[in-house]
VEXSEPA-448337 format. One record per residue (C-alpha): x, y, z; residue in one letter. Coordinates in steps of 0.25 Angstrom, whole numbers, plus 5000, padded with zeros to 4 digits. Example, Ala and Ser with C-alpha at 12.3 -4.5 7.8 and 13.67 -1.06 7.14 Angstrom:
504949825031a;505549965029s;
***
This chain:
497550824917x;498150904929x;496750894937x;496850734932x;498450744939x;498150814951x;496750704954x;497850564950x;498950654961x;498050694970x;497450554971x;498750484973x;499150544985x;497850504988x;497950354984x;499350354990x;498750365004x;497750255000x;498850154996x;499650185009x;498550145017x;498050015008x;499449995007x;499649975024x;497949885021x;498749805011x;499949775020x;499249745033x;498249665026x;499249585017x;500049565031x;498949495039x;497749495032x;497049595041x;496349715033x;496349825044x;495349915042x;496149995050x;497150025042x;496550175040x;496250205056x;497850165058x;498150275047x;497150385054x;497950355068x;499150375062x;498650495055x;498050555070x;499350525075x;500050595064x;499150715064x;499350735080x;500750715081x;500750845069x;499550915071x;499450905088x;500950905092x;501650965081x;502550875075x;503250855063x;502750795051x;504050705051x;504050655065x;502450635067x;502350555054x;503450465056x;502750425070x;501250405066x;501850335054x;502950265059x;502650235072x;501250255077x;500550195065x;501450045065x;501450055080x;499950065078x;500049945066x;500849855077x;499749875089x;498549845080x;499349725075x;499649675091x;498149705096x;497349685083x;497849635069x;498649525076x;497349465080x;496649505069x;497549425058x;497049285064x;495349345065x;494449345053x;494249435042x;492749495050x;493749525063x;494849585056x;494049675049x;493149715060x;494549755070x;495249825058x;493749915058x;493749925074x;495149995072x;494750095060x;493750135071x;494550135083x;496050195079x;495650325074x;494650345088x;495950285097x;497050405089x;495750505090x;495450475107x;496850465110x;497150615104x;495750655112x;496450585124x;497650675123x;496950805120x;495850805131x;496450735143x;497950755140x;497850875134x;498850855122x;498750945111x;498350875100x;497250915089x;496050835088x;495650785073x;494250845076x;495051005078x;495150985063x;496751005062x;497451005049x;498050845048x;499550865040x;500150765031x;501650705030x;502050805021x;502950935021x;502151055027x;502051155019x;501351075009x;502151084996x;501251084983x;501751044969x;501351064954x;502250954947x;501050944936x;500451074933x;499351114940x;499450964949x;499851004962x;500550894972x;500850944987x;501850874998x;500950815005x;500350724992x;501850714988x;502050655004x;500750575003x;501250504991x;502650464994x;502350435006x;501450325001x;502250284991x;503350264999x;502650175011x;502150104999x;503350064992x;503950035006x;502749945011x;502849864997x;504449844999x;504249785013x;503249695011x;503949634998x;505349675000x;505649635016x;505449515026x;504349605035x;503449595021x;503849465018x;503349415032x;502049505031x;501649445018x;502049295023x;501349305036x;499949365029x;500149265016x;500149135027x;500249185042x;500449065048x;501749015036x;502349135040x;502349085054x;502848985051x;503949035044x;504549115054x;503649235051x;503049315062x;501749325058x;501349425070x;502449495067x;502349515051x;500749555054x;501149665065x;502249715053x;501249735043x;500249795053x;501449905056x;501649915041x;500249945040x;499850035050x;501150115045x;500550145031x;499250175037x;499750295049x;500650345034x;499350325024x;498350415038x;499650525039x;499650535024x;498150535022x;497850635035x;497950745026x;496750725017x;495950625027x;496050715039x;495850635052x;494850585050x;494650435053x;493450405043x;494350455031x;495450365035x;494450245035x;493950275021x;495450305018x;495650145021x;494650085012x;494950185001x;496250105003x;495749985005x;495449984989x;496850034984x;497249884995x;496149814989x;496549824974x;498049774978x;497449654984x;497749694998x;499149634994x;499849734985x;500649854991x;501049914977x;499549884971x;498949924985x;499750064984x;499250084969x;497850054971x;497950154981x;498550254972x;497550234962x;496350244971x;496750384976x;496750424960x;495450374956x;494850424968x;495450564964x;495150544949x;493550494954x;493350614962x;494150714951x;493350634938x;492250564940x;491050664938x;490050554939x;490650524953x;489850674957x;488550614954x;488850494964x;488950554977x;490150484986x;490750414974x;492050484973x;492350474988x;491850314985x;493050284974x;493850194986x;492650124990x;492250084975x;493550044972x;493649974985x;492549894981x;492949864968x;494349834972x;493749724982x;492949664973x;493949644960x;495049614969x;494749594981x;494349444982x;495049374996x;496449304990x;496249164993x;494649154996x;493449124988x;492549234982x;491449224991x;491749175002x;491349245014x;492349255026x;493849195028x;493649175044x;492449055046x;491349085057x;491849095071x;491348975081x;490048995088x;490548975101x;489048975108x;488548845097x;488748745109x;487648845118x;486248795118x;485448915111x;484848975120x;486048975130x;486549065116x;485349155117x;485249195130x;486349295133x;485849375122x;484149365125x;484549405139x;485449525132x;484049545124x;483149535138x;484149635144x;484149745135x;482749735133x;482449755148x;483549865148x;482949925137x;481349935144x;481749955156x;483050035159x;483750085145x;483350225144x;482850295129x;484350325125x;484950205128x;483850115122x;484050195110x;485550165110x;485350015113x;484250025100x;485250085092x;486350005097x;485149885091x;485049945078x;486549935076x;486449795081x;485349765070x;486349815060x;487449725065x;486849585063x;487049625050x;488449595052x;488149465059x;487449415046x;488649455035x;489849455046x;489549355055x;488949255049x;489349275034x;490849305038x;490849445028x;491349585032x;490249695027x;490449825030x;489249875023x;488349865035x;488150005038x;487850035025x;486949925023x;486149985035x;486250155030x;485850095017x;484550015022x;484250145030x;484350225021x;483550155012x;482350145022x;482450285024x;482350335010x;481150225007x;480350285018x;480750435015x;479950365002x;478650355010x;478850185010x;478250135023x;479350125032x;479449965033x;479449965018x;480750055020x;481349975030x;481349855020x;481749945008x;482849965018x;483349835022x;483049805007x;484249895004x;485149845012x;485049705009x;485249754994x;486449814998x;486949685006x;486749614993x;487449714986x;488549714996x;488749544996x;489149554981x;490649604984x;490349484995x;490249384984x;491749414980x;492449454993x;492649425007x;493249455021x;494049605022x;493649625005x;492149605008x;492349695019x;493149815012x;492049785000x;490649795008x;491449945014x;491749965001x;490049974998x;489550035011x;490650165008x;489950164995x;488750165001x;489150295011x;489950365000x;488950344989x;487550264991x;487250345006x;487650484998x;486450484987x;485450584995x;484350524988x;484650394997x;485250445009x;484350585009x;485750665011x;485950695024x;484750695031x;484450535026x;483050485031x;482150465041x;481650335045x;480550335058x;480150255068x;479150155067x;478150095074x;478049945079x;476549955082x;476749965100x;478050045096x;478950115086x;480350145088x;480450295091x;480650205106x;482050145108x;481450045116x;480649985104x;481849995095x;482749905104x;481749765105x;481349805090x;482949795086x;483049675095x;481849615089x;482449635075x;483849595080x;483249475086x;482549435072x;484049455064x;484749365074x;483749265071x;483849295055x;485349265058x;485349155067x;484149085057x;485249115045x;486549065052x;485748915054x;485048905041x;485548855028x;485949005023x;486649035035x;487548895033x;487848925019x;488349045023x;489349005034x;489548905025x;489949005017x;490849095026x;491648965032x;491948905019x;491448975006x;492048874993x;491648755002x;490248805005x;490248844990x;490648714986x;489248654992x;488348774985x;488148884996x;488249004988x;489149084997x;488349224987x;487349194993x;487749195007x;488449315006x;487149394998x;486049325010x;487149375021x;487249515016x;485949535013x;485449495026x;486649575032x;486349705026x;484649675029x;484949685043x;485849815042x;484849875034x;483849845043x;484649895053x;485050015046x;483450045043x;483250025060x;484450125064x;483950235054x;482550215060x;482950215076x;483550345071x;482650415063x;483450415048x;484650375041x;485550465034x;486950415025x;487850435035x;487250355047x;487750235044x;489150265037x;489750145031x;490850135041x;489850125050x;489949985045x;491449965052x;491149995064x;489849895065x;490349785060x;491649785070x;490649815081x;489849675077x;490949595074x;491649645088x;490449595096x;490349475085x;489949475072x;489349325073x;488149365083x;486949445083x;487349485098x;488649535094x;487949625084x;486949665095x;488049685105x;488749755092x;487549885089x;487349885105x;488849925109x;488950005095x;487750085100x;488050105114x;489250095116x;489550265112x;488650275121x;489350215134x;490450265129x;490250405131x;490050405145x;491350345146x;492050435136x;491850555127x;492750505118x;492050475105x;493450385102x;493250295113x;492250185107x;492850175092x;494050135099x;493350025110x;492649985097x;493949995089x;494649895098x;493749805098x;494449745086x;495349695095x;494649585099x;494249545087x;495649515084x;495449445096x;494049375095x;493749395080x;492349345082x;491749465091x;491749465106x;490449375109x;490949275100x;492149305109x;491349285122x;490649175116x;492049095114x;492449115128x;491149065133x;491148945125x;492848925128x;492248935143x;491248825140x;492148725133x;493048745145x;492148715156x;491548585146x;492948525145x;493148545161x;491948465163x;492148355155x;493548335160x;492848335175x;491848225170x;493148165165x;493748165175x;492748125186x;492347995175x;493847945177x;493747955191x;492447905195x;493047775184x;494347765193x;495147775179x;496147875173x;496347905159x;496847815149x;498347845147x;498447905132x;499647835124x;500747945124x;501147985111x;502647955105x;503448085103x;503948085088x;505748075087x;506647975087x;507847915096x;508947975096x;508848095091x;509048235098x;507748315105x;506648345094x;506848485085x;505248485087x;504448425097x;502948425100x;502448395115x;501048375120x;500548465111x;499148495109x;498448565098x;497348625089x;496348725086x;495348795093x;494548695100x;495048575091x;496248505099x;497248425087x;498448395094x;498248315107x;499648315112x;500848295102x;502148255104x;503048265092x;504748285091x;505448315076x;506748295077x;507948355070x;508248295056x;507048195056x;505648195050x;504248185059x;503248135051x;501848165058x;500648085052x;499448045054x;497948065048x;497348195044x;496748275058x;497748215066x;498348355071x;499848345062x;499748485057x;499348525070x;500648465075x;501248555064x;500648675067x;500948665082x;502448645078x;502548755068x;502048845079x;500548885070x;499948815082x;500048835095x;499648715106x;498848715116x;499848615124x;501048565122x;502548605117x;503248625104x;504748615107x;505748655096x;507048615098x;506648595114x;506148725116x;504648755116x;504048835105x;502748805109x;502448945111x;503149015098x;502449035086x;502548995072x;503649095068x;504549075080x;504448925077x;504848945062x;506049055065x;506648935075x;506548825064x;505248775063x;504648755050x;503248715047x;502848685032x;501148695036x;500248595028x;500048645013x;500948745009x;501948835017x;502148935010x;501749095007x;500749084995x;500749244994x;502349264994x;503349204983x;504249084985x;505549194987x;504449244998x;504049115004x;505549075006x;505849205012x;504949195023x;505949095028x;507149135022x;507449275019x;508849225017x;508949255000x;510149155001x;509349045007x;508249064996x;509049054987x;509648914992x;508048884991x;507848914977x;509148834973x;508648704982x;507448744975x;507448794959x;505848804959x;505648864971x;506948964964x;505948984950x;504749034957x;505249124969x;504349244965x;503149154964x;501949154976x;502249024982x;500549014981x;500849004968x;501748884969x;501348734966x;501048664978x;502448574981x;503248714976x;502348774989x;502848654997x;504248674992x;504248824995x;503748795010x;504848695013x;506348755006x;506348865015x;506748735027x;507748695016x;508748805016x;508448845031x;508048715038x;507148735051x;507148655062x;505948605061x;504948575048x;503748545051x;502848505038x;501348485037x;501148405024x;502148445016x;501648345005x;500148415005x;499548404990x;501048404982x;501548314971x;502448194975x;503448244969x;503448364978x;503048284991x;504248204987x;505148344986x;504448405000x;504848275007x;506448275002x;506648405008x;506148365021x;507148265020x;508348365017x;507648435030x;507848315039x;509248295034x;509548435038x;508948415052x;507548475051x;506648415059x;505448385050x;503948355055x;503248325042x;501748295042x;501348235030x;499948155025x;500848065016x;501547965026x;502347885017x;503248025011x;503548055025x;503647925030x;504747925020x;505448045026x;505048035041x;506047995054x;504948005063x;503447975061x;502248035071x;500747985069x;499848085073x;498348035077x;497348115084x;498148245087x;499348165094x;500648095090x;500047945088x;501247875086x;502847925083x;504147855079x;505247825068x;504847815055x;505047685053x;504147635063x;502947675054x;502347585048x;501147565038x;500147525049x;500547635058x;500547755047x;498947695044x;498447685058x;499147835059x;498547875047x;497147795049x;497147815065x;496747665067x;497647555077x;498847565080x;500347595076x;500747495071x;500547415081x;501347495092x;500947645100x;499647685097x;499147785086x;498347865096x;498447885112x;497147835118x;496047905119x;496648005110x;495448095106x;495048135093x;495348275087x;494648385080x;495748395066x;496848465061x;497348585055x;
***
């Protein structure tokens, strides 16, 4: 019973460390949706830091802690917020996870180089983690020992450990349930662009939470430096062994995420204390995490509000070289091919032709990243192991005395087993969970698979020779670089033939739109088994050609975090191409290389690598695709300034102008005083599609602007660039005079202007009390709420998800009642509810307008706001058509508006001439 104590003890000051640092995962993540990889490199800085401030200069435990805890790790949380996790937020799931890893690389080499920058050329003293210097903890020195159970003993630096933790817990939990600060994180990740809209500073809240974040991961790396030591490695595997205590609480609940942890660090303890069938399995006690890991992910940890099975959340980037002839898209690269082939014969030396060979290899092993990442849209970090496990493989099969090619395909036939295997969690998960899932297997692979000496011959592994390709073998370098082109060559072609068959269609198909394509018959199992097994053939065929150009393959050659580093290498270049995976393994092999004549420092290029995340937070889709978009930006440019010079020179050589366009009637009345709102000229829309061609719109006080029109026409575009969610590319939005054009969404709402959006505007995720208190935190003005409102009062701790459709609608608009903005701007308010609650929606708008809100209402249904409306605007092709009192509508104006045919009524007409047509609506 005491052994049974001191194991349950023991592993909850371990635990406690674990459900510190998924606590800080859980809070970042729930705040804005990006799972940082990173989170246990910010806790190894903060631990250098610590360990220097001690250790180097000698000061106490009580000052050094406070400033790496409280102020080195949030400044470190607020700067990776401002240069990266800002951009980040808005850039798919493949780009977010791809910087995160550049970070867990290039943090711990930036705190490592700068103390080697103050040692050897500023001469400070400080200790370098290599002298092996004994890293202290937070608590009292000397360490104290307790026996409180018998023979169980419990020391200060556990007791420490576990207060500590318990106490940032407790804290993190109250904030983000008891104060505004957690209010406004959980609104702004629930619906980002609500909260904007509700006066929430959605940059703000996201820079918060990243503080909040990076704070419990410095206290989670000081408390953990103790048993870790400084070493980065530990600290990553410290992450994803607290990545499952996150993962079972959802990745939403503090107090469940804190317990997971608690318990993971127990049955760890217990597995490594009891389980004597564990001994006969090498690597399965140090496993635990990453079986429960992937356990965790598959029971729980299905994406809230997505399919099982579909494969990405972010739909394929544009190909911004489709209008280039293809040969104009082949050339740059087959002169690439030409160049390096000359280089190779006639100028490279044996060396560096064996780096660029190498550097091929790698580039082999990444188009397997093309095929599962950049066309299926799915985060597999299994590759390496896919490739050590093929290798392997092949070398055990030959050590057999099969003829080499036979042990090559036994090989590949490995790997592409193991894909197979590996797209079963696939079936179920997606995104970030996929990605934590296929890590979860490749550590199982290292920790157990890789271990069994009868697979991986100990250390020693095996040998795989040269062969021969009849006029050559590949002992030369020379043959190795046009054989790995030629193979190269031969899988873009398997790719490019794959993308533009039927397979290669159902599969996109899949990745854009998953129930739709479902809804047809494309099995979406089968596009993720046919990508994953051809994915993991080309690693393992890779795999078997590195452990050939190098003689043998041992279980520690490829590690599986090997994995990281490669795909954030592929993705940086661009995932989509087989250049950018070519470009990819060339710079991973060289670039140490070139390096070293700049710099001893072994630090130097994991950090360069490490930043490249940052423009992926930029350019999520890679640098070439980066280039790619400028070219073609470039293109469009110089098309639209030669069509306006044949313009031009038709009108003059005709001797006529232009027809003169019909200028369009600003909405407002007589008399009344200068417009609360007022649109002028503006011009709108998105990307390349252009949907508002020049509005001029006023809303007065106390009156209603009714905008209609057919669907496509641009009035929620008009909406969104009133609220503020949309920013013109010309044009002014004036608020009482002055120009807001320029502020964003929150600065709008915090000086009156209130946009109820189309559907429902309201925080699915936070209670109705919650919803309300976005907007008033005033309890008082609540409460006059709920006594306008008795059902609203009988279900205030219900999630407003959870509401029926015309209570949602209710919710978003009684806020305005008890604090009248300026401005309501509602974009159909009436959308799928019961007459009964239109009828309600509308009488408040009325008590609005009484009360000297000026209301722009656009709404599908004419006659309820017909009913209602001072003022009526027809909206045809992106502009104001027609605009004027309500009772100058009549029923054959409202069709022609609505139908787009005649006239209006006889008087202006609906559309200026030669209006052109327009690309939607949003």
């Amino acid at each position: 019973m005491t052994e049974l104590l001191g194991y349950v003890l023991s592993g909850l000051v371990t635990g406690a460390v674990f459900a510190l640092m998924a606590s800080g995962l859980t809070l970042s993540y729930s705040a804005t949706g990006v799972f940082n990889f990173a989170h246990g490199a910010v806790g190894f800085l903060t631990a250098l830091i610590f360990f220097e401030l001690t250790a180097g200069l000698g000061w106490p435990v009580w000052v050094s802690g406070p400033v790496a805890i409280v102020l080195v790790a949030p400044l470190l949380g607020y700067l990776l917020h401002r240069l990266m996790f800002r951009g980040l937020a808005a850039a798919g799931e493949t780009a977010q996870i791809v910087a995160t890893i550049g970070l867990t690389i290039a943090l711990p080499a930036l705190g490592l180089w700068a103390v080697d920058v103050l040692v050897e050329t500023f001469g400070a003293d400080l200790p370098k983690v290599t002298e092996g210097a004994s890293a202290r903890g937070l608590g009292p020195r000397p360490v104290h020992t307790w026996h409180p159970f018998g023979g169980v003993g419990i020391d200060s630096d556990q007791v420490t450990t576990f207060a500590l933790a318990v106490l940032a817990a407790g804290t993190l939990w109250a904030v983000m349930r008891q104060t505004p600060l957690g209010l406004r994180m959980r609104a702004t990740v629930d619906r980002r662009g609500l909260a904007a809209l509700r006066g929430v500073d959605a940059d703000a809240a996201s820079a918060q939470a990243w503080i909040l974040s990076s704070t419990l991961a410095g206290l989670a790396g000081v408390l953990a430096v103790p048993a870790l030591g400084l070493d980065s490695n530990a600290f990553t595997v410290l992450l994803f062994a607290s990545a499952t205590a996150a993962v079972f609480g959802r990745l939403q609940s503090i107090p469940v995420t804190f317990a997971a942890g608690l318990a993971l660090g127990v049955v760890q303890n217990l597995v490594a204390g009891y389980a004597d069938f564990a001994e006969k399995v090498t690597g399965f006690r140090t496993a635990v995490p990453a079986i429960l890991l992937l356990g965790g992910l598959l029971v729980l940890g299905r994406a809230r509000g997505r399919t099982a099975g579909s494969i990405a959340e972010d739909a394929p980037p544009p190909d911004y070289l489709a209008d280039l002839p293809r040969w104009r898209r082949a050339l740059p690269w087959s002169l690439s091919v030409a160049a390096l082939l000359v280089w190779t014969f006639a100028l490279g030396d044996d060396y560096w032709v064996g780096l660029v060979a190498q550097g091929l290899v790698l580039a082999l092993i990444f188009c397997s990243f093309v095929v599962v990442t950049g066309i299926g849209g799915m985060v597999n970090l299994a590759q390496a192991s896919f490739a050590a496990l093929a290798a392997l493989s092949a070398g055990l099969a030959f050590s057999k005395g099969l003829p080499f090619p036979l042990a090559v395909l036994i090989g590949v036939l490995a790997a592409v087993a193991a894909g197979i295997l590996v797209a079963l969690p696939a079936l179920r998960l997606g995104g970030r969970v996929l990605a934590l899932a296929t890590l979860a297997l490749a550590l199982l692979a290292d920790q157990v698979l890789f271990q069994i000496d009868a697979f991986s011959n100990g250390t020693v592994g095996w040998k795989l020779p040269a062969f021969s390709l009849g006029f050559a073998d590949t002992n030369d370098p020379r043959v190795r670089v046009v054989l790995l082109l030629a193979v190269i060559g031969l899988v873009a072609l398997l790719i490019r033939n794959l993308e533009r068959s039927a397979s290669g269609r159902a599969i996109l198909a899949v990745r854009s739109a998953p129930a739709a394509a479902q809804s047809i018959g494309i099995s979406g199992t089968r596009a993720k088994i046919t990508l994953f097994a051809l994915a993991s053939g080309i690693a393992g065929l890779g795999g078997v050609l590195y452990a050939t150009f190098n003689g043998q393959i041992t279980a520690t050659d490829l590690p599986a975090l090997t994995g990281f580093v490669w795909l954030a290498v592929v993705v940086l270049q661009g995932v989509r191409r087989i250049g950018g995976a070519v470009l990819g393994g060339l710079i991973t092999a060289l670039s140490p290389e070139v390096l070293s004549k700049i710099t001893d420092s072994q630090y130097v290029g994991l950090i360069l690598f490490g930043l490249g995340g940052m423009v992926l937070a930029r350019h999520p889709d890679g640098i070439l695709a980066q280039f790619a978009e400028r070219r073609y930006r470039r293109r469009k440019r110089q098309e639209r300034l030669t069509e306006a010079k044949a313009v031009a020179v038709a009108v003059a050589r005709s001797g006529t102008g232009p027809a003169t366009a019909a200028e369009p009637v600003p909405a407002g009345t007589g008399g009344v005083a200068g417009p609360v709102l007022r649109l002028e000229g503006v011009v709108a829309g998105y990307g390349d599609a252009t949907v508002l061609r020049g509005v001029d719109l006023e809303v007065p006080a106390g009156k209603v602007v009714a905008l209609l029109g057919a669907n496509g026409v641009g009035k929620s575009t008009a909406c969104a660039v009133a609220g503020g969610t949309l920013a013109p590319t010309a044009g002014r939005v004036l608020l009482d005079g002055t120009d807001v054009t320029a502020w964003p969404a929150h600065r709008r709402a915090r000086q009156g202007v209130y946009l109820a959006p189309e559907g429902r505007g309201v925080f699915p995720a936070l209670t109705v009390e919650e919803n309300l208190t976005v907007w008033l935190p005033s309890a008082a003005d609540r409460a006059r709420v709920y006594e306008r409102l008795p059902k609203l009062a009988g279900r205030r701790t219900v999630a407003a998800g959870a509401l029926s459709g015309g209570e949602q609608q209710i919710l978003a608009l009684a806020p305005a009642l008890v604090r009248p903005p300026r401005v309501l701007v509602a974009d159909e308010p009436s959308l799928g509810l019961a007459p009964l609650v239109v009828e309600q929606v509308f009488e408040l708008f009325g008590e609005l307008r009484d009360r000297g809100v000026a209301l722009l209402v656009v709404e599908e249904k004419a006659s309820e706001v017909l009913a209602l409306a001072d003022t009526v605007a027809f909206m045809r092709l992106g502009r104001i058509s027609w605009a004027g009192d309500r009772a100058e509508v009549d029923e054959d104006r409202l069709t022609a508006a609505y139908l787009g045919i005649g006239t209006a009524g006889g008087g202006r007409p609906l559309a200026p001439e030669g209006a052109g047509g327009m690309e939607g609506d949003r």
